[in-house]
C-alpha positions in Angstrom: -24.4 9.8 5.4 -21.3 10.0 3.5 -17.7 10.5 3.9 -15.5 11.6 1.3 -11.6 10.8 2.3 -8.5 12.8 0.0 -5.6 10.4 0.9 -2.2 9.7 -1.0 -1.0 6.2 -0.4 2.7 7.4 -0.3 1.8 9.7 3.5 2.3 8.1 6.6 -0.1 10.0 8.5 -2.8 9.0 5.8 -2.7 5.9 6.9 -2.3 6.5 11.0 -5.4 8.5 9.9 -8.0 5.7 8.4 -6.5 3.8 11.2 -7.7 6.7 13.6 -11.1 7.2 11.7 -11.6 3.2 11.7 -11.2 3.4 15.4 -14.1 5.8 15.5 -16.6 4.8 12.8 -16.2 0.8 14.7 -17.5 3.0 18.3 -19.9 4.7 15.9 -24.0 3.3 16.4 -24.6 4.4 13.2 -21.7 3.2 11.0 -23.9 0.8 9.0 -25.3 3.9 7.4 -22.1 5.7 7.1 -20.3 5.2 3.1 -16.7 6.0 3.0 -15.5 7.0 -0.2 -11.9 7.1 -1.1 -10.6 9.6 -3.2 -6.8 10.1 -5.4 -4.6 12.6 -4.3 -1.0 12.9 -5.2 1.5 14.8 -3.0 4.4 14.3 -5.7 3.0 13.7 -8.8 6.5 14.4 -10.5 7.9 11.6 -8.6 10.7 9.7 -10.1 10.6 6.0 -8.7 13.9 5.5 -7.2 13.5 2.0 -6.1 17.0 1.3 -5.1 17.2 5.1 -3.2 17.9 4.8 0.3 14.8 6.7 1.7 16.0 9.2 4.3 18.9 10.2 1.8 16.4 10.6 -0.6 14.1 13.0 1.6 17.1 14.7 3.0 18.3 15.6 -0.3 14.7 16.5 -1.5 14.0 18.4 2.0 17.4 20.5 1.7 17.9 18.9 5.2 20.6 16.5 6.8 19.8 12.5 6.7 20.1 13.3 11.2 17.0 15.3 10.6 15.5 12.8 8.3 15.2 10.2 10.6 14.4 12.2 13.4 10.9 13.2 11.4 10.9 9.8 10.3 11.1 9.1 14.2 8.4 11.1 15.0 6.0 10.0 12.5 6.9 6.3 13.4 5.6 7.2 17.4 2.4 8.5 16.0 2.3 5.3 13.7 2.7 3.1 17.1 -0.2 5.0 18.8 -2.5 4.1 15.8 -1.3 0.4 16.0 0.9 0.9 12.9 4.9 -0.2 13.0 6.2 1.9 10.3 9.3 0.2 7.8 10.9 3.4 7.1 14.4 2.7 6.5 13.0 -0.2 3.8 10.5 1.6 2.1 10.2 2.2 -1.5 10.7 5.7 -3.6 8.3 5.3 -5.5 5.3 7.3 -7.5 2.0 6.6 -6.5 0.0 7.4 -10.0 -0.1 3.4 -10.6 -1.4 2.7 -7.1 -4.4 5.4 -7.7 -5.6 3.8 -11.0 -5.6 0.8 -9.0 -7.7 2.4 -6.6 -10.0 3.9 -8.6 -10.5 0.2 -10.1 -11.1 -1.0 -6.9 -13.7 1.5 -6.0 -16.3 0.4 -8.9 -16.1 -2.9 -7.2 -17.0 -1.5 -4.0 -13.3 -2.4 -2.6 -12.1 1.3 -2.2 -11.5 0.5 1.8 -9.9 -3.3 0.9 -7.0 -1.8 -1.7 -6.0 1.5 0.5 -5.5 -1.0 3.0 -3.7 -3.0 0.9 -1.6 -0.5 -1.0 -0.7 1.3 2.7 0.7 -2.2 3.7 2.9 -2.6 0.7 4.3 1.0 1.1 4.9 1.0 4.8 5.1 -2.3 6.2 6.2 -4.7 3.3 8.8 -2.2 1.7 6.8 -2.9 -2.0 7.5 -1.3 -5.0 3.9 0.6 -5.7 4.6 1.7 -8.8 5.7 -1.7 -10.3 3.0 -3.7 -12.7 3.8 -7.0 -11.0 3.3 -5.6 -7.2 0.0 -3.8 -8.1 -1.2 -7.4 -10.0 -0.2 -9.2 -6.8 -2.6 -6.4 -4.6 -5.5 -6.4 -6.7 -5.7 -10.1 -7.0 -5.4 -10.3 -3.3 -8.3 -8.5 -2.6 -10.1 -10.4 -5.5 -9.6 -8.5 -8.6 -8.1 -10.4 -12.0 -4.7 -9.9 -13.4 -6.1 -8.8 -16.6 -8.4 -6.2 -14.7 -5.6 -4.9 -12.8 -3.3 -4.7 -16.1 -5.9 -3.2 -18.4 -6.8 -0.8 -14.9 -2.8 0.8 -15.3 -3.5 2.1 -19.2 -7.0 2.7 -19.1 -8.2 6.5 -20.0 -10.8 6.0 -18.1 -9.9 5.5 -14.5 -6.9 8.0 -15.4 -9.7 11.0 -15.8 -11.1 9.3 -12.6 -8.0 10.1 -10.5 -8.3 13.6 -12.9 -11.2 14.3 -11.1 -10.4 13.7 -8.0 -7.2 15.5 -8.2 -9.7 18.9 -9.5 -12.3 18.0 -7.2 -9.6 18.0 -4.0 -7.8 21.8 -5.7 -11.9 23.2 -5.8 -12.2 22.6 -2.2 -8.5 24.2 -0.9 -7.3 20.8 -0.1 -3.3 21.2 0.1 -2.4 18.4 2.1 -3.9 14.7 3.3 -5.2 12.6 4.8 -8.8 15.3 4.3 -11.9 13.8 5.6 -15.2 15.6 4.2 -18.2 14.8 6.3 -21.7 15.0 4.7 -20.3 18.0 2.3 -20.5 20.2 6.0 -17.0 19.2 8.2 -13.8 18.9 6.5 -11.0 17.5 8.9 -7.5 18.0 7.5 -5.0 15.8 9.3 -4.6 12.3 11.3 -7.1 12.9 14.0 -7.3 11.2 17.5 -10.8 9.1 17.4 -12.5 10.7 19.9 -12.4 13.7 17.3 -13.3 11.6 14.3 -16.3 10.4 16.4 -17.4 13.7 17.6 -17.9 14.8 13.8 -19.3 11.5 13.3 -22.0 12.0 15.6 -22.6 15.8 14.4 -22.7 15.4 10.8 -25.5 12.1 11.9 -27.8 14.9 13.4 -27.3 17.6 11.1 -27.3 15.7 7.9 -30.7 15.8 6.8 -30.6 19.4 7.5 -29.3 20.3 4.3 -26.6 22.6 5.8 -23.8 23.5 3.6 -20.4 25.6 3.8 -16.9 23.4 5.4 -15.7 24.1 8.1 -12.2 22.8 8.2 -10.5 21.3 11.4 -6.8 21.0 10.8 -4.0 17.9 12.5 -1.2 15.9 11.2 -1.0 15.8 7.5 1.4 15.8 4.3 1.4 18.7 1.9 2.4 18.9 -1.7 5.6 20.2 -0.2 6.5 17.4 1.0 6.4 18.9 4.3 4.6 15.8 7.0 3.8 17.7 10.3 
């Protein structure tokens, strides 16, 4: 059984999210037979890395909102971080474009390390306050989770992971995907949003009987995501 996953490394509740669906595939009887594939989805793709930017100036000004407000939803998505066993950096974190990070990712992926670099990447972004869309940072992450410097280098010019992330990118747009983390189950359930584990493990158990049905058609079950508005709720 299969699990595609739309995720953008840059959202919070993408990563309170594979923390949630971790939770449930490790309850999960089955998990040995479950593959989890990780696919590229920018929220922001115009991005201009602002390393320097102090972050909740840089989302007030970009929300149309007051820096009060920005740390409020900042203060909200850190409480739902706590509850996934996530202590969001916010105040340090980076403003930076993701693009990079998903050729890295896409790298990663045809070694079988899809899970080992989102994990990776997420840490950088939320916890370490790394610059993701800096060469040297992105070297440092794929050699960590045992990729080669010159892989990771030839990784951030290559055409062909770029038409990789493409693809993902139209692949996400044919399906209505707006906003991440999305979790596609078996091509039947799509789960928008950072879902509590008793949910993920519901579908989980569904999608196990029904698979070898051969029933098509998503049905979409929505929670906390980000859009391409920017807008995390």
């Amino acid at each position: 059984m299969k699990v595609n996953i739309w995720s953008d490394v840059r959202c919070p509740f993408c990563y309170v999210g594979k923390k949630k669906f971790e939770k449930a595939l490790s309850q999960f009887p089955e998990a040995a037979g479950v593959q989890v594939e990780w696919h590229s989805f920018q929220l922001d793709p115009n991005l201009e890395t602002q390393a320097d930017r102090d972050p909740f100036d840089f989302f007030a000004e970009k929300k149309g909102i007051s820096r009060q407000q920005a740390e409020a939803m900042h203060n909200h998505a850190s409480a739902v971080g706590k509850e996934a066993g996530i202590d969001f950096n916010f105040k340090d974190q980076k403003v930076a474009n993701s693009y990079k990070a998903h050729l890295l990712i896409q790298l990663a992926k045809t070694k079988d390390l899809g899970n080992e670099v989102e994990e990776a990447l997420f840490r950088a972004q939320f916890l370490e306050a790394k610059n993701i869309d800096e060469e040297a940072t992105l070297v440092a992450i794929g050699k960590e989770i045992g990729l080669s410097e010159e892989e990771v280098k030839n990784a951030l010019s290559s055409d062909e992971l770029a038409y990789a992330v493409a693809q993902d990118m139209q692949m996400a747009s044919k399906l209505g995907i707006s906003s991440v983390p999305f979790f596609v189950f078996n091509d039947k359930y799509g789960v928008s949003g950072a879902q509590q584990p008793e949910l993920f493990l519901e579908i989980l158990q569904k999608s196990w009987q029904e698979f070898s049905e051969g029933d098509k058609g998503l049905q979409i079950i929505n929670g906390e995501s980000c859009d391409t508005g920017g807008n995390c709720n």
